[in-house]
Each structure stands twice: as structure tokens, then as C-alpha cells.
matplotlib code that plots the C-alpha trace (Angstrom):
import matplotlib.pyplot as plt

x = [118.2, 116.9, 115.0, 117.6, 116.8, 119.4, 119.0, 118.5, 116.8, 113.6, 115.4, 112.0, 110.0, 112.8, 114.0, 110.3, 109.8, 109.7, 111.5, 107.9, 107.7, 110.2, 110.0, 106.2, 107.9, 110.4, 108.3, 106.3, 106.7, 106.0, 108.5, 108.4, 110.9, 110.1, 111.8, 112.4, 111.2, 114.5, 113.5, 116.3, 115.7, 115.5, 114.4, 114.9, 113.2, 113.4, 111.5, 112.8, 116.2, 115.6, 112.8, 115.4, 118.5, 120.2, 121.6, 119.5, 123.4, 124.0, 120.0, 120.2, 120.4, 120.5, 117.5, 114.9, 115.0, 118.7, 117.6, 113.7, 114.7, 111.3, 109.4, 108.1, 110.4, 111.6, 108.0, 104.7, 106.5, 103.9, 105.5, 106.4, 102.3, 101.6, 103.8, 102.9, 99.0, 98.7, 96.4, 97.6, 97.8, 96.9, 98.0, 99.6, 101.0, 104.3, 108.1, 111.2, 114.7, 116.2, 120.2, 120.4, 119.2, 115.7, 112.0, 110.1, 106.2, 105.2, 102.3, 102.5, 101.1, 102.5, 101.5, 102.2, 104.5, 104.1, 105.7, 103.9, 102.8, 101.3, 103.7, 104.7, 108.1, 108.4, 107.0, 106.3, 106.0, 105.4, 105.5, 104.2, 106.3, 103.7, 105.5, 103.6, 100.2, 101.2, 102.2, 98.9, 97.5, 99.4, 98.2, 94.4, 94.6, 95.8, 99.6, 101.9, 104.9, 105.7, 109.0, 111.0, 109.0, 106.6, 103.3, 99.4, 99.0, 96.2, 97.9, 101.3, 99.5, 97.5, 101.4, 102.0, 99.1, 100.7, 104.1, 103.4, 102.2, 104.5, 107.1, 106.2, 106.5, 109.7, 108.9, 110.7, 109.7, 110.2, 109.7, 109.1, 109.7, 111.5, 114.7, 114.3, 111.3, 112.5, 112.6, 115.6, 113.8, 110.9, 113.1, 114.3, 110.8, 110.6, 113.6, 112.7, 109.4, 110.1, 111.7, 114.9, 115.0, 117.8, 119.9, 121.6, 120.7, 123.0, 122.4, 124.2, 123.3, 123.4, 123.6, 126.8, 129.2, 130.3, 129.4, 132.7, 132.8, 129.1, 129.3, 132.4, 130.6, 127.8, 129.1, 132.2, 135.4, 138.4, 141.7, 143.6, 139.6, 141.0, 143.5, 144.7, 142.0, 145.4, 142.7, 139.1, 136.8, 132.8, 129.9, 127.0, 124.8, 127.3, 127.0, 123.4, 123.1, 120.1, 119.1, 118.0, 119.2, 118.6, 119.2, 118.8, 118.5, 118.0, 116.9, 120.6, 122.2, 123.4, 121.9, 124.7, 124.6, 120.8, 121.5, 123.3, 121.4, 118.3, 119.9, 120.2, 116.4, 115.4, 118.2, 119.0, 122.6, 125.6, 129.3, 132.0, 133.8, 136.9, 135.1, 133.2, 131.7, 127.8, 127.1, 123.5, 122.1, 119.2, 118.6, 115.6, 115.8, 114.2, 114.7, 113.9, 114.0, 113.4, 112.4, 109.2, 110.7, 107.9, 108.7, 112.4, 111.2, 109.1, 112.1, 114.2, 116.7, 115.7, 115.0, 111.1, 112.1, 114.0, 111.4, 108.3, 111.1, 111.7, 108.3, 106.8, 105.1, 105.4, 105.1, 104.8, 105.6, 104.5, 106.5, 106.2, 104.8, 101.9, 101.8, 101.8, 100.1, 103.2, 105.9, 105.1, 105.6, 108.8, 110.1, 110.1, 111.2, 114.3, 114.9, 114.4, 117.0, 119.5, 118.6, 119.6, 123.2, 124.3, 122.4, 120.8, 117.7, 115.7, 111.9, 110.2, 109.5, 107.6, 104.5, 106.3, 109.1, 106.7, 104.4, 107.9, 107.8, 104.0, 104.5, 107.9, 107.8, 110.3, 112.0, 114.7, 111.3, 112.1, 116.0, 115.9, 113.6, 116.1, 118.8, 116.8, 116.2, 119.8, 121.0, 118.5, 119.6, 123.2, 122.1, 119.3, 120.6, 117.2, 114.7, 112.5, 113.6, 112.9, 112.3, 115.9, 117.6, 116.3, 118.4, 118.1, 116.1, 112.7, 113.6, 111.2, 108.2, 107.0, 103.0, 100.5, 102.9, 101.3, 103.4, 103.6, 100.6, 98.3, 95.7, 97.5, 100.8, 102.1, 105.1, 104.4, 106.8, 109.0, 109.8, 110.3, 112.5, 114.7, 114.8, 115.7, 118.6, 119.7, 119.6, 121.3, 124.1, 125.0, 125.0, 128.1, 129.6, 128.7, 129.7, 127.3, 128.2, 127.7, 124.7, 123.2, 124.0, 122.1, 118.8, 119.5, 118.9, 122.2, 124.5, 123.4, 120.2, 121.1, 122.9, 119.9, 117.8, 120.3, 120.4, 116.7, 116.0]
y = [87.7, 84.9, 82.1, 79.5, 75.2, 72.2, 69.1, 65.8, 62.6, 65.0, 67.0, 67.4, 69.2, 71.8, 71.6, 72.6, 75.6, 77.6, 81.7, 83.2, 81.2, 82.1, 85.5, 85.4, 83.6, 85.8, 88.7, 87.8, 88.3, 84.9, 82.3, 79.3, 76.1, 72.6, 69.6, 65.7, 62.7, 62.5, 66.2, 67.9, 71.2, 71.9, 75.1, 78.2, 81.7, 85.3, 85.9, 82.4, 83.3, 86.9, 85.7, 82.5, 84.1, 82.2, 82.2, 80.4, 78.5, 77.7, 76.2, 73.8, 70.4, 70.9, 68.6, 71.1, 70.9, 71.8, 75.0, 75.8, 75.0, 74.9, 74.2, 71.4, 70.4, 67.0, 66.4, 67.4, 68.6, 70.0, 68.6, 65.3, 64.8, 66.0, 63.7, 60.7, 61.8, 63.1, 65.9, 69.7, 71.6, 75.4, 78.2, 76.3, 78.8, 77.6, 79.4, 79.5, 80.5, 82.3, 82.7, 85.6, 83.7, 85.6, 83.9, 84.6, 83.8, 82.7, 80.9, 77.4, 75.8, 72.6, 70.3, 67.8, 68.5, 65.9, 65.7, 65.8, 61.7, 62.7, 60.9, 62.3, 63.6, 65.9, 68.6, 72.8, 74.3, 78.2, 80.5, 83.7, 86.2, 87.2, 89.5, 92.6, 90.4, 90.0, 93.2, 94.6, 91.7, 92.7, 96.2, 95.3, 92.9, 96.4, 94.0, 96.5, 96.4, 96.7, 96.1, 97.1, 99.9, 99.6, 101.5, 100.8, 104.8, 105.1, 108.2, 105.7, 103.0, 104.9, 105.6, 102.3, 100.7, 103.6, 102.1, 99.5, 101.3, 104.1, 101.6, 100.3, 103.4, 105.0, 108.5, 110.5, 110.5, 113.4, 112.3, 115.0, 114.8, 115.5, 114.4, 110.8, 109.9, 107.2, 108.4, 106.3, 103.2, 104.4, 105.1, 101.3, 100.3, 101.9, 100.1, 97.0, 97.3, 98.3, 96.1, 97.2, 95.6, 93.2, 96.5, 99.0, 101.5, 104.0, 106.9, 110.3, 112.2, 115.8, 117.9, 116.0, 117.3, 120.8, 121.5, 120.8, 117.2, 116.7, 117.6, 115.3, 112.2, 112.6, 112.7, 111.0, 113.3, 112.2, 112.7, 116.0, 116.9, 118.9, 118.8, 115.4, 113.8, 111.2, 108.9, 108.4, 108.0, 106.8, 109.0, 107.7, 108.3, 105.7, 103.5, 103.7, 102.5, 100.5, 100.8, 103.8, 106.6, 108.4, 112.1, 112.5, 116.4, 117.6, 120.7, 121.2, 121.7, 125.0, 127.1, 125.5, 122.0, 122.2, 123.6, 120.6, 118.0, 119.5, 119.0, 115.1, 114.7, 116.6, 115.2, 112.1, 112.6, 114.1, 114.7, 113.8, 116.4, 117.5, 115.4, 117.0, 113.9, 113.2, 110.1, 108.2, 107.7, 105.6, 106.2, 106.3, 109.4, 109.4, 112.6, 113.3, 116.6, 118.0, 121.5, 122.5, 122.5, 125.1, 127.8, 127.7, 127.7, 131.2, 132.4, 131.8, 129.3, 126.4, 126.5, 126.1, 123.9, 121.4, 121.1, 120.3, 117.6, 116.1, 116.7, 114.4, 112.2, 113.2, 111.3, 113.2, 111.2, 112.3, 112.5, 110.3, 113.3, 112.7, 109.1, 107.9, 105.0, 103.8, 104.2, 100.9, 99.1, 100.8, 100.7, 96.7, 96.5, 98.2, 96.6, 93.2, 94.6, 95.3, 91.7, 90.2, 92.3, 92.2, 89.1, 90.9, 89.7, 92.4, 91.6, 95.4, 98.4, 99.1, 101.1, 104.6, 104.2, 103.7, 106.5, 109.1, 107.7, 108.3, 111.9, 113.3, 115.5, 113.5, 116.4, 113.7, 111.3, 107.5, 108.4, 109.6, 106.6, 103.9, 106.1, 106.1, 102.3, 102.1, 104.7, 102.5, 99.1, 99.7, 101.4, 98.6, 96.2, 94.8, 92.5, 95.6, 99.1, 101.3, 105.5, 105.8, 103.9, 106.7, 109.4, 112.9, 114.6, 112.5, 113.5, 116.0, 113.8, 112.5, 110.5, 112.5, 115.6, 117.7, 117.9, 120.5, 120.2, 119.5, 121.9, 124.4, 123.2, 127.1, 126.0, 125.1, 122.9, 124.8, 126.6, 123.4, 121.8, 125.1, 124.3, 121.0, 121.6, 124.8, 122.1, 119.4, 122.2, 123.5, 119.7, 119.0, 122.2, 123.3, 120.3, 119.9, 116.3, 115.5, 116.9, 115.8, 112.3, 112.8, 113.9, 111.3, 113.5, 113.6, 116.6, 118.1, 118.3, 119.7, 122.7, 123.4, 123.3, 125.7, 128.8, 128.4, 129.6]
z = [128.6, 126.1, 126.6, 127.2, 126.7, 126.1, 124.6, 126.8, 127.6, 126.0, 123.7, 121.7, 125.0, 125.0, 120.9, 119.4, 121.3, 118.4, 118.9, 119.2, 122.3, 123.7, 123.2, 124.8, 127.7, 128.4, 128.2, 131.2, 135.0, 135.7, 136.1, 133.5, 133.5, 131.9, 133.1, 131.5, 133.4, 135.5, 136.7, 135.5, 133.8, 130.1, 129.8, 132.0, 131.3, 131.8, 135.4, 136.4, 136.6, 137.8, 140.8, 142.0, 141.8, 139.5, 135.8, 133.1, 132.2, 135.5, 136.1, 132.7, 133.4, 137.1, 138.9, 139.6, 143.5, 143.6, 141.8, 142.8, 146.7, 147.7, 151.3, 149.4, 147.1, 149.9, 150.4, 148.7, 145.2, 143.0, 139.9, 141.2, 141.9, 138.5, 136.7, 138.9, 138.5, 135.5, 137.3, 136.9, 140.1, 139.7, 142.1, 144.9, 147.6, 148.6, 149.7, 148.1, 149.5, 146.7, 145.8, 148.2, 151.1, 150.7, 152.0, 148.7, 148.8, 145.2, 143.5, 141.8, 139.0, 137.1, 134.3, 132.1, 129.0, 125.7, 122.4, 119.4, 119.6, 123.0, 124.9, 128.1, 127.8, 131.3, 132.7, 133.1, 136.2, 136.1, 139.3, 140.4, 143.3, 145.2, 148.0, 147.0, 147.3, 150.5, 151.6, 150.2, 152.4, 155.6, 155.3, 154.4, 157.8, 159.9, 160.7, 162.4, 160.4, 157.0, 155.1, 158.6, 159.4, 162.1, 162.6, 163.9, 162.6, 160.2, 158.6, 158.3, 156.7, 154.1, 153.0, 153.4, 151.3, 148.3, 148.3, 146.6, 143.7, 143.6, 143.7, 141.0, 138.7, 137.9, 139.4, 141.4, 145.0, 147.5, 151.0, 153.8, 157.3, 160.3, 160.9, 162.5, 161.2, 159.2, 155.6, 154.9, 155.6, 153.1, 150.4, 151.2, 151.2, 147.7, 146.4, 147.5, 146.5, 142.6, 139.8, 140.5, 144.0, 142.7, 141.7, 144.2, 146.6, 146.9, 149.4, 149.6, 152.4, 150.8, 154.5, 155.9, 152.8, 151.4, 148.3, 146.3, 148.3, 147.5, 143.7, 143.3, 145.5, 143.2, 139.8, 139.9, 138.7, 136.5, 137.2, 137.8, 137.7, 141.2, 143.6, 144.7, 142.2, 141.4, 139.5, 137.5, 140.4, 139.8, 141.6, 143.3, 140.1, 138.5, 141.7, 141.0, 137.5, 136.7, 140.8, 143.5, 144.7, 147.7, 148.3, 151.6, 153.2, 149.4, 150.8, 151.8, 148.4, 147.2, 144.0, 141.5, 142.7, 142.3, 138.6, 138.3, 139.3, 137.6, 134.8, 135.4, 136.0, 133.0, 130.5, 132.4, 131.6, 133.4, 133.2, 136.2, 137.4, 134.7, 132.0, 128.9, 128.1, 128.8, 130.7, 130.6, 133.9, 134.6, 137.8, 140.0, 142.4, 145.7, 147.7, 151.2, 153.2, 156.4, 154.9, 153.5, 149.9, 148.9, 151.5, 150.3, 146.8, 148.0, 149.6, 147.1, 148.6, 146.7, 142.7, 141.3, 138.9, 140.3, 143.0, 140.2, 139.2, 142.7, 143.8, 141.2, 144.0, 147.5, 150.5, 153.8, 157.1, 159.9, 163.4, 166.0, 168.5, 165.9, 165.9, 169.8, 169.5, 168.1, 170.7, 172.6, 169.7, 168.6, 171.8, 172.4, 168.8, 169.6, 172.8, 170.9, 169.0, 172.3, 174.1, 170.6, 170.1, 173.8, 175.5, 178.0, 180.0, 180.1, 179.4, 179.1, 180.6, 184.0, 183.3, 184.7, 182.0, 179.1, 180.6, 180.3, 177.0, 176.0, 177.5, 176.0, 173.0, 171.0, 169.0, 167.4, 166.8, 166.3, 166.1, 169.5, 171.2, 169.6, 171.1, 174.5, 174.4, 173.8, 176.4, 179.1, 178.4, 179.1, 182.4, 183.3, 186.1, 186.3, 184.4, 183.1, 182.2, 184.7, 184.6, 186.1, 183.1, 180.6, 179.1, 181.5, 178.9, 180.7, 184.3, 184.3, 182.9, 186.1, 185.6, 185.2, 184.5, 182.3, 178.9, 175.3, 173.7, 176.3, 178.0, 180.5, 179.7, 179.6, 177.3, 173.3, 171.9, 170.4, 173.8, 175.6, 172.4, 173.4, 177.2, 176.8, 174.3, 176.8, 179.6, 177.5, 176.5, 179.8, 181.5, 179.1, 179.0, 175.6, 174.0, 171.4, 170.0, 173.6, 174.2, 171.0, 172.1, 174.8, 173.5, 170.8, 167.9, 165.4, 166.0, 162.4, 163.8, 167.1, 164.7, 163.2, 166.1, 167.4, 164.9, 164.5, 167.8]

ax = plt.figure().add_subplot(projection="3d")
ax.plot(x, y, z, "-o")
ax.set_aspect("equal")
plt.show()
């Protein structure tokens, strides 16, 4: 994108920028616009329009409050002071509403512009997004969420203060964890984070298609390509272009789709399905997996190679039987979440419903506690959700009730996981979509749960 300026009332401010300027201006992350006396913009660079949302064409000649949308643009406008003072302001912290309806939090600084007789002729006001600043800042000040995800976990927030800067490469990231634990949301984090925010995410989730489906939803196939393939049809690595994606249960993929998509990390190239021609992808891959990638690599499920490619910068998340402390929070950030969709008036949880919560296992982790908040609040005919209201999974977890994991229990986990799914199975007479509803862990997961024990 050029550096784009029109002739008006001071056609001189925006004519004698000479092409090395605008070059240097376009080639930095900080957003640069000059305006004439009457305020309306002139000139329009790179970061402006990617940071507001809006073309350089459709900017020029526009007054600059119509376009900048400021919190002070009706009030305290930086550039309004500075050409009625004569004083440059420097790093004023102010928010901007961009295009897409988003709260950005940037940094300010204005000054006067003059022609070569020194006569004032407008005015330059360059601008600085500073939304990673700020998430750095939240984490530093110990806040408990972070872009949707919400943790007072030290172990969460050390990953937390990393996203930024992983973001901001262009590695591949392999996230680990169990199923619920929110890896979705981190690859989001990641997207959103990085300078392809303003791109797409696309996410594949690589365990809920067979392999002919999953290869064709990935790469795209032409027609005749198979049967009832009547047209040319675009793969989510072409959805992708330019932006994210995420491949979700990548552990799931068989031997030749992981030839495959080796293939496009190394070459960064593929072909659709029924096409011989190469395609250039550029992509960023974000991968996430319930398995431990490196035991399948040593049993020979899952390929070496591809998993030094994937496994370029890996971020383990821990589940939320680790991470207690957070529960309580979760927990009225999903009922905030219920009282907002279905108007209910339901202020909390009495101390025995949150104790159930502190004491389960939580084998589906936050999955299965939104799903729990959910399955209470339709039950709750009260003004706080009581131990009754929960799913039939915490029956058993009366106060005090010793649970897996603690001293004397005489169960381990993994023996109680298999009671509960045993009593979940026979309550709904083997149904298991049922019964995975009920312990609110998806029925994938139930599956898997099942022919590991």
C-alpha cells in the first residue's frame, strides 16, 4: 500500500513530500496523517489505514474526526490544541473505535506542519496501537483475564505473558492439552495477537472427519477430483491465506495425511485434490493435540518429522484439576454469560455448590464447568445456584467428602473418571451422546475415554 496525499486548501503540506518520505512513512508501524487548517486530511499512510480500519482513498479529504473517531475527538482534540497553541503534544493516551467496531488503546502525538516560508499550513498527528502494551501491562498487574481467557494461575500466566511474543513471530505453534482446556481460545489469542489479526482464522478440527473428508476440507479439490466433486471447491489452507490456521486434534490424522501436510510446512506449497498444480500457501499453522505427540512419535503412530515441524514452539496448558484456584472465577463468568442470554436473576452459587465444584475431578475441564453452569441455571428456581441444580456427576461430592487425589481417597483418578462414565452410561441406557452430555465433556471425548480403559 503507498503512501497516498491530495491536493487542497494546502496542497504544498501534502505535494512536497518527496517518495523517500513516503516510503520511510509507510514502512513504520505507527500511524502518520497530516491535515490543512479546515482539518480535513491530506495525507494517509500505511499503519494509518491498517490500525483504523479504513482505506487511504476513502480517508482523503474526509475531516479528521469523521475518520480518527476518537474519545476526544468532540472535546479535548490533540490536534485541535496544537494548531490553536502552537505547542506539540507528545504521547497522549487516548481510544479509538476502529471500522470494525473495535476499542483500540493507542498513543498520540501532534504538531504543527509549515511550508517552506514557515507559514502554518496544517497539521501531523502520528499514533501508536498500544494493545499489546497493555496486555503485557494486565499480566505484569496479576488482572485475571486475558484476551477471553481467564486465569489467576501462575503456571497460565507465565503462558500468558509468552503470547505476546510468540505472536508476534511466524512459527508454528503446537499447543498441548486436554480436551477442554481451552486451546481454541489460545490459538485465538495467537491470531489476534500477531500482525495478521485483521486476516482469517480458519479452524479444522482434524478428529471429527475421516480421512478422505479431512484431506479434501483441507486442501481444496477440483472438480470430478472424486465422486460428487460437481465443482472447484477452496480448502481451509486457501481460506487461510495471509491469516491462521488451526489444527485442532492434529494428533488425530492418519500416516498419509501427515505426509501431506508435512509437505506444506516444509515447501509451503500444496495441490487440491485432482489438481497437479502447486499452490503457495502463506499460512500460519497453529496445532493443538490432546496426545503426547512424542509418545506417538515413539510408537510409531505419529511421523518424527512432522512433529520437529509442528513442534517449533510449544505451549502446554494445563487442566483445570491443576489450576483450582480458577474455578470460582470461571464459574461466575459463565453464569454472567447465562443471566445475559436468558435474563435470569440468578446472583451466584451458595457456598455447598461451589464447594462440589472445588472438589470434582473435572475430567472434561473448563468444557465441562460451562456445561455444568449451563445444566444448573436452567434447573435454578432460586436467586443462587444451589448443589441440587448441578449435573448428577457431583451427587456424590458432599463437603468435606474426601475426593481423587487427596490423602486416603482409595480411588486415583483414572479409576474414578471410569466410574463416573460407567455411572453416566448405565443412567441413559448406553446412550453415549447422552451420557456425554451429561458429564459435559464432548462425545468424541467420551469415545476415547471409553476404549482407553
Amino acid at each position: 500500500m503507498k503512501y497516498f496525499s491530495r491536493k487542497g486548501a494546502a496542497g504544498a503540506a501534502s505535494d512536497n513530500l518527496s517518495s523517500d518520505l513516503r516510503t520511510i512513512l509507510d514502512s513504520i508501524n505507527d500511524g502518520v496523517f497530516t491535515v490543512d487548517e479546515d482539518f480535513r486530511i491530506t495525507s494517509f499512510n500505511r499503519a494509518a489505514a491498517e490500525i483504523i480500519g479504513i482505506s487511504p482513498e476513502a480517508a482523503l479529504g474526509q475531516h479528521c474526526w469523521k475518520v480518527f473517531n476518537a474519545d476526544i475527538c468532540e472535546g479535548a482534540c490533540a490536534l485541535k490544541e496544537t494548531m490553536a497553541t502552537g505547542s506539540p503534544l507528545i504521547n497522549k493516551q487516548v481510544n479509538i473505535h476502529t471500522t470494525a467496531r473495535r476499542k483500540v488503546s493507542i498513543s498520540v502525538s501532534t504538531a504543527l506542519l509549515r511550508n517552506h516560508s514557515g507559514d502554518v499550513v496544517g497539521g501531523v498527528e502520528s499514533f501508536r496501537d498500544l494493545t499489546l502494551v497493555e496486555e503485557l501491562r494486565k499480566a505484569a498487574e496479576g488482572r485475571s483475564t486475558f484476551h477471553h481467557m481467564t486465569s489467576a494461575n501462575h503456571r497460565m500466566w507465565e503462558i500468558f505473558k509468552l503470547l505476546p511474543l510468540i505472536a508476534q513471530s511466524d512459527s508454528t505453534v503446537l499447543l498441548q492439552g486436554e480436551s477442554g482446556t481451552g486451546k481454541e481460545l489460545m490459538a485465538r489469542a495467537i491470531h489476534e495477537l500477531s500482525s495478521r489479526a485483521r486476516k482469517p482464522l480458519i479452524t479444522l478440527n482434524c478428529g471429527a472427519l475421516p480421512d478422505t473428508l479431512l484431506e479434501a476440507e483441507l486442501f481444496g479439490h477440483k472438480a470430478g477430483a472424486f465422486t460428487d466433486a460437481k465443482r472447484d471447491r477452496k480448502g481451509r489452507i486457501a481460506a487461510a491465506e495471509s491469516g491462521t490456521l488451526f489444527l485442532d486434534e492434529i494428533g488425530d490424522i492418519s500416516p498419509a495425511l501427515q505426509v501431506r501436510l508435512l509437505r506444506v510446512l516444509q515447501e509451503r506449497t500444496y495441490e487440491p485434490l485432482g489438481s497437479s498444480d502447486s499452490i503457495k500457501a502463506n499460512v500460519r499453522f497453529v496445532a493443538a493435540t490432546h496426545r503426547d505427540l512424542r509418545t506417538e512419535v515413539r510408537e510409531g503412530r505419529f511421523r518424527e518429522d512432522l512433529y520437529y515441524r509442528l513442534n517449533v514452539m510449544q505451549i502446554a496448558i494445563p487442566p483445570l484439576r491443576e489450576r483450582k484456584e480458577d474455578i470460582p472465577a470461571l464459574a461466575r463468568r459463565f453464569l454472567d454469560k447465562q443471566v445475559a442470554l436468558h435474563g435470569r436473576p440468578i446472583r451466584g452459587f451458595t457456598p455447598e455448590a461451589m464447594d462440589r465444584f472445588m472438589r470434582h475431578s473435572w475430567p472434561g475441564n473448563i468444557r465441562e464447568l460451562e456445561n455444568a453452569v449451563e445444566h444448573a441455571c436452567v434447573l435454578c428456581r432460586q436467586d443462587q445456584i444451589q448443589a441440587a441444580d448441578l449435573p448428577s456427576t457431583f451427587e456424590g461430592l458432599s463437603p468435606g467428602a474426601p475426593t481423587a487425589g487427596d490423602p486416603g481417597s482409595g480411588k486415583d483418578l483414572q479409576s474414578q473418571e471410569r466410574a463416573m462414565i460407567q455411572a453416566a452410561l448405565e443412567r441413559h441406557g448406553g446412550n453415549r451422546t447422552a451420557a456425554a452430555r451429561d458429564l459435559g465433556i464432548h462425545t468424541t471425548t467420551l469415545w476415547r475415554k471409553l476404549r482407553r480403559a
